[in-house]
Biopython code that builds the backbone (N, CA, C, O; Angstrom):
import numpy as np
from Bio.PDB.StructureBuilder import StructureBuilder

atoms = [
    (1, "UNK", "N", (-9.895, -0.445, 6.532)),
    (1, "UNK", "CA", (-8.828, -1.412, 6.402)),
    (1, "UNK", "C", (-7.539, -0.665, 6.094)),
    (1, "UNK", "O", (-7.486, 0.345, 5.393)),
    (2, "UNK", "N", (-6.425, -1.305, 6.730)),
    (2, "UNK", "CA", (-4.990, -0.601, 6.221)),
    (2, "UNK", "C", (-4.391, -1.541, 5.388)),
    (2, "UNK", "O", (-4.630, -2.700, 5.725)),
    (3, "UNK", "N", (-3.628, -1.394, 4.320)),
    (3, "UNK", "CA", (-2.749, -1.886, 3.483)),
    (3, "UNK", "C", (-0.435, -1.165, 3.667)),
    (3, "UNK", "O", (0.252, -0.332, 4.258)),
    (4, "UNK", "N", (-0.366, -1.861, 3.049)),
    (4, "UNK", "CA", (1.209, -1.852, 3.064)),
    (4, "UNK", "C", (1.706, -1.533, 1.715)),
    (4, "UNK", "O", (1.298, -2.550, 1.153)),
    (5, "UNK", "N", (2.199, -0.966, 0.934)),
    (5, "UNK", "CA", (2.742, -1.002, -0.549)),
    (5, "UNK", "C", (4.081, -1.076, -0.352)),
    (5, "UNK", "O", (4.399, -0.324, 0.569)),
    (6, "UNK", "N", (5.214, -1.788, -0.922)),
    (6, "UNK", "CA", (6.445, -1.493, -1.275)),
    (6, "UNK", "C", (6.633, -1.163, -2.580)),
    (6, "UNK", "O", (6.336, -1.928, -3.497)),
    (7, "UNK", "N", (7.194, 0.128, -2.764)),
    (7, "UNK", "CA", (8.040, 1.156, -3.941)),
    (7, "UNK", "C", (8.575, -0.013, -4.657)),
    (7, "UNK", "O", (7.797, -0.718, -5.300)),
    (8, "UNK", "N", (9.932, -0.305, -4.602)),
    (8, "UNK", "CA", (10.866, -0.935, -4.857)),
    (8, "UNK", "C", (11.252, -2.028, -4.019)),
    (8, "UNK", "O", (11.112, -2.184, -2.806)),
    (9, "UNK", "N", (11.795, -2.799, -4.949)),
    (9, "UNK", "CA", (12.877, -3.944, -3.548)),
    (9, "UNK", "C", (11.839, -4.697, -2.915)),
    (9, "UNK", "O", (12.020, -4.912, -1.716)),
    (10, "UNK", "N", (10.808, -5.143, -3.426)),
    (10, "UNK", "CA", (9.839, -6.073, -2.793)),
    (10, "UNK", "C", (10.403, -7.070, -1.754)),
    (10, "UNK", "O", (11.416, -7.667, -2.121)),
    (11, "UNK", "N", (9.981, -7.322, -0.666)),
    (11, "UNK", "CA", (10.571, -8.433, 0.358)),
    (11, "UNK", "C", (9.799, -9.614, -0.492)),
    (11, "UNK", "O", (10.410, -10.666, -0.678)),
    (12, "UNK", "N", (8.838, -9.501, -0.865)),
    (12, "UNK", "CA", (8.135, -10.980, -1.372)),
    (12, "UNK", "C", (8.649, -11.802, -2.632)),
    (12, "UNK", "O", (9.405, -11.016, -3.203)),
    (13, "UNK", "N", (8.624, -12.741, -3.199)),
    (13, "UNK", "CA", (9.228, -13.713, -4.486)),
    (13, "UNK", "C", (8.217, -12.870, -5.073)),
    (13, "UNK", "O", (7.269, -12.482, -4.390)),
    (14, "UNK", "N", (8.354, -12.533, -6.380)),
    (14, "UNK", "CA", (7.107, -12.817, -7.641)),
    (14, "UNK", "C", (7.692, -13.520, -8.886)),
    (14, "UNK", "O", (8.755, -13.543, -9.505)),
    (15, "UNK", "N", (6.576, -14.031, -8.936)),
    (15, "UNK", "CA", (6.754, -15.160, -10.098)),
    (15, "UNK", "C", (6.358, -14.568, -11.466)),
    (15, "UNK", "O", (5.428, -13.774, -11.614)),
    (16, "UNK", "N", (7.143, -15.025, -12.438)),
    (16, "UNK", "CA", (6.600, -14.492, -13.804)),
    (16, "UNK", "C", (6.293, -16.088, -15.130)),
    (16, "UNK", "O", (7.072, -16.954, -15.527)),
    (17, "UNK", "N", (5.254, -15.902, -15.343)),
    (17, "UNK", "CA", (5.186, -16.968, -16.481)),
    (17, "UNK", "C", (5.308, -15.869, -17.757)),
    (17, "UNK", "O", (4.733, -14.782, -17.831)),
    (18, "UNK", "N", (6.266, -16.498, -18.782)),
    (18, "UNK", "CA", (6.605, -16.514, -19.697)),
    (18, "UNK", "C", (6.683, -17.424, -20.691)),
    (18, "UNK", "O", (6.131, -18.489, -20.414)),
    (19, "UNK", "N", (7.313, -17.343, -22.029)),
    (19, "UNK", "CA", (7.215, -18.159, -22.961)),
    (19, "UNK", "C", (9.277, -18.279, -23.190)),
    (19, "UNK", "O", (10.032, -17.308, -23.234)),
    (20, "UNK", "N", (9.586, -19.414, -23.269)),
    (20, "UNK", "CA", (11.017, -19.087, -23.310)),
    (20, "UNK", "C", (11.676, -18.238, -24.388)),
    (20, "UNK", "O", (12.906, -18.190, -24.401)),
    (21, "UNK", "N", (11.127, -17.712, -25.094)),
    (21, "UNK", "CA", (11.977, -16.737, -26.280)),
    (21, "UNK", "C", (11.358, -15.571, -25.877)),
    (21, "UNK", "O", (11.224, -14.810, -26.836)),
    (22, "UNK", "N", (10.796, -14.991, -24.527)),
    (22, "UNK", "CA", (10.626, -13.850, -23.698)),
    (22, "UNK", "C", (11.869, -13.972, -22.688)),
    (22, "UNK", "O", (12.469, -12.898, -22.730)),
    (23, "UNK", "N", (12.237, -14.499, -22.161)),
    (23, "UNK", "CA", (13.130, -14.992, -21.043)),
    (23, "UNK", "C", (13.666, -13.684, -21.280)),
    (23, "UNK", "O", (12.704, -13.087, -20.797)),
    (24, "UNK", "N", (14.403, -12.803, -21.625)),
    (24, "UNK", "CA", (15.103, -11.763, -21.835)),
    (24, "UNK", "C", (14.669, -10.392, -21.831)),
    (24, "UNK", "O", (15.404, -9.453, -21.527)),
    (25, "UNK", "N", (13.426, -10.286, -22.184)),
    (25, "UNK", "CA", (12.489, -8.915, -22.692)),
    (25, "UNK", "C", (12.366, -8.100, -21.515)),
    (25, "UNK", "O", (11.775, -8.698, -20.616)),
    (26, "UNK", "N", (12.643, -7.205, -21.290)),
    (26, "UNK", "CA", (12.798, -5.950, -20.086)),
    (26, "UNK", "C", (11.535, -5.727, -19.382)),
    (26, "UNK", "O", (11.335, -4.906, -18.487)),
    (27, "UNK", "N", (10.508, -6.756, -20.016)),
    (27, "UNK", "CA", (9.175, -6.684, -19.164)),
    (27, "UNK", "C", (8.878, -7.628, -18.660)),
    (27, "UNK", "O", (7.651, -7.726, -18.634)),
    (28, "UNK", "N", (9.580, -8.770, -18.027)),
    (28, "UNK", "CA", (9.905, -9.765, -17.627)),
    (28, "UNK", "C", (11.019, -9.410, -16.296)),
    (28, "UNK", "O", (11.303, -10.408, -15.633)),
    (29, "UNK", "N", (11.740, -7.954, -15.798)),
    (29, "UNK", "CA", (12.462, -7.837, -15.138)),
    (29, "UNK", "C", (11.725, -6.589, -14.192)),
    (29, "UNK", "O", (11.027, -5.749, -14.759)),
    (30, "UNK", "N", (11.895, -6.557, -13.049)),
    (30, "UNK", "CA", (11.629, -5.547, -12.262)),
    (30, "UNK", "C", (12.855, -4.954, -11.774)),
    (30, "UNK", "O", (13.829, -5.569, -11.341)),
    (31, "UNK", "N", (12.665, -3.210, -11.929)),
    (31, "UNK", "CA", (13.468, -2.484, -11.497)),
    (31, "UNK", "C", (14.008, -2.483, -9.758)),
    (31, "UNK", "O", (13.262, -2.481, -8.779)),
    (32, "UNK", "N", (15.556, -2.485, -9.760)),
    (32, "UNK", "CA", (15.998, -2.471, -8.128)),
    (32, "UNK", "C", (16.425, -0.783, -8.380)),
    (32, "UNK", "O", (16.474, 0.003, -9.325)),
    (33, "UNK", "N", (16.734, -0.780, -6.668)),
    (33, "UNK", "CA", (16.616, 0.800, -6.060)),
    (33, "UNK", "C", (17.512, -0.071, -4.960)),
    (33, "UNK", "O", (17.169, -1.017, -4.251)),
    (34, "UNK", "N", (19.339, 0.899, -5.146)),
    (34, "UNK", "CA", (20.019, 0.572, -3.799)),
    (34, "UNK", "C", (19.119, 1.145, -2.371)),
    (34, "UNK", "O", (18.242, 2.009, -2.385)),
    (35, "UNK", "N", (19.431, 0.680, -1.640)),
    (35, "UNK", "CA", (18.710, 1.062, 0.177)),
    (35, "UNK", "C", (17.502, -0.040, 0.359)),
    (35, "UNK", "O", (17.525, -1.258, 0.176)),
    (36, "UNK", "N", (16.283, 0.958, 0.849)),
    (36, "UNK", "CA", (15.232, 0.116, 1.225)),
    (36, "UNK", "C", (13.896, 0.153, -0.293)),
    (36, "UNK", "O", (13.059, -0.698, -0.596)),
    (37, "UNK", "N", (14.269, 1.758, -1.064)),
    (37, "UNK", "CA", (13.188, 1.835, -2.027)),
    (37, "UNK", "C", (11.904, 2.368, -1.532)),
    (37, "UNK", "O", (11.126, 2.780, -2.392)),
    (38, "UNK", "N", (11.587, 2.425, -0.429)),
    (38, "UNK", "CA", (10.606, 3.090, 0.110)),
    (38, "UNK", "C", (9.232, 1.991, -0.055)),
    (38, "UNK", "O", (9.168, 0.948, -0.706)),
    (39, "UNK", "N", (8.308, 2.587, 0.699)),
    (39, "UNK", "CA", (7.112, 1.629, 1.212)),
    (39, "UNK", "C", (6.071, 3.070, 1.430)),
    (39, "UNK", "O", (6.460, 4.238, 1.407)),
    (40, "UNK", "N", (4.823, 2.639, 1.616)),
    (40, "UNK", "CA", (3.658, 3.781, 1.567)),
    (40, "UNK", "C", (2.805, 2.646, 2.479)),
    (40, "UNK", "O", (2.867, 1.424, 2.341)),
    (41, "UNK", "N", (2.057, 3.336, 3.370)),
    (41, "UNK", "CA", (0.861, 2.905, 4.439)),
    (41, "UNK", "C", (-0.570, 3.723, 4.375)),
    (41, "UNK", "O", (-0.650, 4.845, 4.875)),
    (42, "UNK", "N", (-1.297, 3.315, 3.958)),
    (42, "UNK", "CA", (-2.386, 4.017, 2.982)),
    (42, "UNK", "C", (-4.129, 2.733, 4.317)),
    (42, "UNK", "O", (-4.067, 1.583, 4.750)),
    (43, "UNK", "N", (-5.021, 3.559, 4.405)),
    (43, "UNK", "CA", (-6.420, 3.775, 5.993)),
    (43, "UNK", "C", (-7.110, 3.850, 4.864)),
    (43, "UNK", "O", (-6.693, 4.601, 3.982)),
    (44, "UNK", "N", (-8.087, 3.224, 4.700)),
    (44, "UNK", "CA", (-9.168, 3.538, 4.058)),
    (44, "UNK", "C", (-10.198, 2.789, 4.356)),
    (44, "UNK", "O", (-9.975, 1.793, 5.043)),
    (45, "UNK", "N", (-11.741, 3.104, 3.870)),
    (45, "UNK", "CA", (-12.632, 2.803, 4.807)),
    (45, "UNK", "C", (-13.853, 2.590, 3.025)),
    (45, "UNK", "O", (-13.932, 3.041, 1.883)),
    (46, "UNK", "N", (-14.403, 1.795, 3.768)),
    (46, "UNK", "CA", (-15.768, 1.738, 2.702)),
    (46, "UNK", "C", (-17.129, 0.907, 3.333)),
    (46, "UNK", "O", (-16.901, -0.048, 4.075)),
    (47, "UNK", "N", (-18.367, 1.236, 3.067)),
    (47, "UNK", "CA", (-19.379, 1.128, 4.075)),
    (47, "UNK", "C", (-20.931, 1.269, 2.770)),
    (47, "UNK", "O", (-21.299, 2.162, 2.006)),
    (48, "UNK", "N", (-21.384, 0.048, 3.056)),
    (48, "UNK", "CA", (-22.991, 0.594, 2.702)),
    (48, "UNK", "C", (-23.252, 1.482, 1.986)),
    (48, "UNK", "O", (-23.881, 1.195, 0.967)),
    (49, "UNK", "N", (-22.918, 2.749, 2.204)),
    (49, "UNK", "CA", (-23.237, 3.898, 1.821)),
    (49, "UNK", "C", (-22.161, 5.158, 1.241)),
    (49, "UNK", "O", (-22.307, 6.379, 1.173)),
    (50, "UNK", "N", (-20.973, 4.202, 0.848)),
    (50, "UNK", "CA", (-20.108, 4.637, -0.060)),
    (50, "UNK", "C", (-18.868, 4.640, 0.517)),
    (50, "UNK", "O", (-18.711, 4.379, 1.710)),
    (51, "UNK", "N", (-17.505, 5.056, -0.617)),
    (51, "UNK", "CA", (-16.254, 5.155, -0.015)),
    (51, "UNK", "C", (-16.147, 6.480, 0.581)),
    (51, "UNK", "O", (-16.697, 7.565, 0.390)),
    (52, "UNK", "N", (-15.081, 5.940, 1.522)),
    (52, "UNK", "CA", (-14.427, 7.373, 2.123)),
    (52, "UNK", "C", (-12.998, 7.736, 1.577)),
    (52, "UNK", "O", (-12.329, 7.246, 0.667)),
    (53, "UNK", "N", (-12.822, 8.525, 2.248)),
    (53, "UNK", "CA", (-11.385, 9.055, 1.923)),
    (53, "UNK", "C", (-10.148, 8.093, 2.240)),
    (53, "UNK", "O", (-10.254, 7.322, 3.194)),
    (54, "UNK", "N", (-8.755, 8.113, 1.330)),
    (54, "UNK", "CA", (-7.823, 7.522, 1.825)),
    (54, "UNK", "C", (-6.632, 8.268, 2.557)),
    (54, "UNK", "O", (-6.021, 9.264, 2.170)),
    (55, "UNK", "N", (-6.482, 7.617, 3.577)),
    (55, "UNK", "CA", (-5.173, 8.140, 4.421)),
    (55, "UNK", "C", (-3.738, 7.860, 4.586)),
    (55, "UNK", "O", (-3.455, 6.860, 5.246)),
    (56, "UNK", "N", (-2.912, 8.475, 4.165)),
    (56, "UNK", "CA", (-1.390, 7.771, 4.226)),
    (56, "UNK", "C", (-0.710, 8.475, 5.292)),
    (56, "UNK", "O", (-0.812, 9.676, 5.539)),
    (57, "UNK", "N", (0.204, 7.360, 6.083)),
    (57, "UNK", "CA", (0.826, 7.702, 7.238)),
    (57, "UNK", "C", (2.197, 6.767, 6.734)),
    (57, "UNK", "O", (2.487, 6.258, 5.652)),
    (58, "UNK", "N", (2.703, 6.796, 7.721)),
    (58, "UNK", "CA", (4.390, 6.812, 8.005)),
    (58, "UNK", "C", (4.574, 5.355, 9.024)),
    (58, "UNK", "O", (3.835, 5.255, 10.004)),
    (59, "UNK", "N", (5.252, 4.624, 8.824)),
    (59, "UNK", "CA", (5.843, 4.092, 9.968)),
    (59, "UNK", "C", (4.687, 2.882, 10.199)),
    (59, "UNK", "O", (3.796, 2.391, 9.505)),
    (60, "UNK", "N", (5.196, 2.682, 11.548)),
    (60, "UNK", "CA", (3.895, 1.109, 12.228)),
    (60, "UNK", "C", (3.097, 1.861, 13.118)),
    (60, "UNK", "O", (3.451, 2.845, 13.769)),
    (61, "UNK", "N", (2.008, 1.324, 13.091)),
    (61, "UNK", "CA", (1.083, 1.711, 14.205)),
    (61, "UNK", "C", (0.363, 1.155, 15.100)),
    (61, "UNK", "O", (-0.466, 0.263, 14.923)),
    (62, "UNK", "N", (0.701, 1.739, 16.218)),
    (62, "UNK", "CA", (-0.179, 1.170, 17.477)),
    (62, "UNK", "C", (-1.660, 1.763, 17.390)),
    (62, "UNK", "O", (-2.199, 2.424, 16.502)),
    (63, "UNK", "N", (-2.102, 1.328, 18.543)),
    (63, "UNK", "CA", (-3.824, 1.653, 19.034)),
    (63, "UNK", "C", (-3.526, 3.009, 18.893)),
    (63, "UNK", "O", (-3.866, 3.316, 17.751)),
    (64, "UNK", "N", (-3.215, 3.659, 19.284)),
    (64, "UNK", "CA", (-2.928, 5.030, 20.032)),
    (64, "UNK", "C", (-3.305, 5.728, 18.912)),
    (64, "UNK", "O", (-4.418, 6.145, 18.589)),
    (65, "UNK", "N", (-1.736, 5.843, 18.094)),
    (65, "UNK", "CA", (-1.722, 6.315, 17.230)),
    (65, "UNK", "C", (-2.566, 6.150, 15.546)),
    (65, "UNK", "O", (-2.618, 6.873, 14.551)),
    (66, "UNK", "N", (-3.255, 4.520, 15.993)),
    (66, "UNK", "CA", (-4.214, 4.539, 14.780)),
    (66, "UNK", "C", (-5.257, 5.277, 14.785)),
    (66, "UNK", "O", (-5.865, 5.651, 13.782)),
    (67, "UNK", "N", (-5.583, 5.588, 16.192)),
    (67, "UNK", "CA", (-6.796, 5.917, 16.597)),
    (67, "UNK", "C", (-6.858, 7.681, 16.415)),
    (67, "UNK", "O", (-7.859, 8.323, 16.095)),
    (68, "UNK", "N", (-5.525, 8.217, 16.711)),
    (68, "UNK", "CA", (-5.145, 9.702, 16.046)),
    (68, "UNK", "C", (-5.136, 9.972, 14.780)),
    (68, "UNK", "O", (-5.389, 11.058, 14.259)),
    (69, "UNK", "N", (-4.758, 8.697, 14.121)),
    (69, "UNK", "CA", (-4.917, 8.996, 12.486)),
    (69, "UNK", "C", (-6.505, 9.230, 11.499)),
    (69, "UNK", "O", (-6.923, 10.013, 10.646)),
    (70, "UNK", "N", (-6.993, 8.039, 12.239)),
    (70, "UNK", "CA", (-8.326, 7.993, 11.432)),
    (70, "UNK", "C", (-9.253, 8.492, 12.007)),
    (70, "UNK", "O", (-10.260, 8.564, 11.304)),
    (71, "UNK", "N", (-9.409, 9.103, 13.593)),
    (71, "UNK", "CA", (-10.462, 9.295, 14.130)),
    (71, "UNK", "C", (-11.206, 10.862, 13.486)),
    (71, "UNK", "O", (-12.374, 11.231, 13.613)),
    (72, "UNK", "N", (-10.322, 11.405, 12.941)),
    (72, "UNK", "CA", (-10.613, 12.471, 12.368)),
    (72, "UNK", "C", (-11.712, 12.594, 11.117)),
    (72, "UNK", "O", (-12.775, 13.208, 11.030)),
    (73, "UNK", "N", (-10.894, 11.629, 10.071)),
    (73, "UNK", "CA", (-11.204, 10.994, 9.185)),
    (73, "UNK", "C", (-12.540, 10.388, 9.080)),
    (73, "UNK", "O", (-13.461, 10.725, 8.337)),
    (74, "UNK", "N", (-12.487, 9.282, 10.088)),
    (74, "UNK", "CA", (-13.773, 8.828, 10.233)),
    (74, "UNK", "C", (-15.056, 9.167, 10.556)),
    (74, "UNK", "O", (-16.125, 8.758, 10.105)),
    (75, "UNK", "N", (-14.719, 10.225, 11.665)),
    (75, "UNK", "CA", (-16.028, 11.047, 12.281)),
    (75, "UNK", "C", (-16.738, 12.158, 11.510)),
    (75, "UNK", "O", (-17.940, 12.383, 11.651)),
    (76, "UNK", "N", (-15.481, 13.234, 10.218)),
    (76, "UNK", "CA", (-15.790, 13.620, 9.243)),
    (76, "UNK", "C", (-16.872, 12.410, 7.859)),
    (76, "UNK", "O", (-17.793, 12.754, 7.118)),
    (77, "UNK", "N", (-16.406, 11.430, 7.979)),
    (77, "UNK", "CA", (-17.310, 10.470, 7.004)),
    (77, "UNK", "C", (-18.624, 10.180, 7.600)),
    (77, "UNK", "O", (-19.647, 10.564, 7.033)),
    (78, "UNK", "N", (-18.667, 9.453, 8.833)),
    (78, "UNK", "CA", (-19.828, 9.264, 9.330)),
    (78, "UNK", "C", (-20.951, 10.520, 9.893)),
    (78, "UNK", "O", (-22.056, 10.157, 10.297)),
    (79, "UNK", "N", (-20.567, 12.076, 9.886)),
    (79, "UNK", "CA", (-20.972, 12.532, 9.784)),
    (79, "UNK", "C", (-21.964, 12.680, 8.375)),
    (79, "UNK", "O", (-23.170, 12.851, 8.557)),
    (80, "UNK", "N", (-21.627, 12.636, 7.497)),
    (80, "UNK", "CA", (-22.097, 13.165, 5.988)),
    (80, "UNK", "C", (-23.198, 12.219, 5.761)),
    (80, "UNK", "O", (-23.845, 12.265, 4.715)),
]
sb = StructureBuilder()
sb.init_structure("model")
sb.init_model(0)
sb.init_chain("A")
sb.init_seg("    ")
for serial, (resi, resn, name, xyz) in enumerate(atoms, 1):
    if name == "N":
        sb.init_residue(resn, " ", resi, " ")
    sb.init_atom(name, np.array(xyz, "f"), 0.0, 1.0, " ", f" {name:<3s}", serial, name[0])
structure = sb.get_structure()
């Protein structure tokens, strides 16, 4: 399975429940980062017979190139 992480600067809402005499407390606020803040793309695999390794790549991926990323990866796991 592949996942997505964003660093900073989340595109998504998050919601915080609090108590109103927290409303203020610096753990109630998430840190911003001018630009984009960066993002991480992280391949990983798990099976029956244990986890494998995780893979981080760059960017979006097509067939092509998914198939360059993990095929390595994978054929090293299913070997063992």
């Amino acid at each position: 399975d592949e996942s997505h992480f964003e660093v900073f600067n989340r595109k998504n809402k998050s919601f915080v429940r609090r108590l109103p005499s927290e409303s203020d407390k610096p753990f109630n606020f998430q840190p911003r980062v001018q630009g984009d803040g960066g993002s991480i793309n992280i391949w990983g695999i798990m099976t029956g017979k244990g986890v494998g390794p995780l893979v981080f790549y760059d960017g979006r991926m097509n067939g092509q190139s998914y198939i360059g990323v993990i095929e390595p990866v994978l054929l090293s796991f299913i070997e063992k």
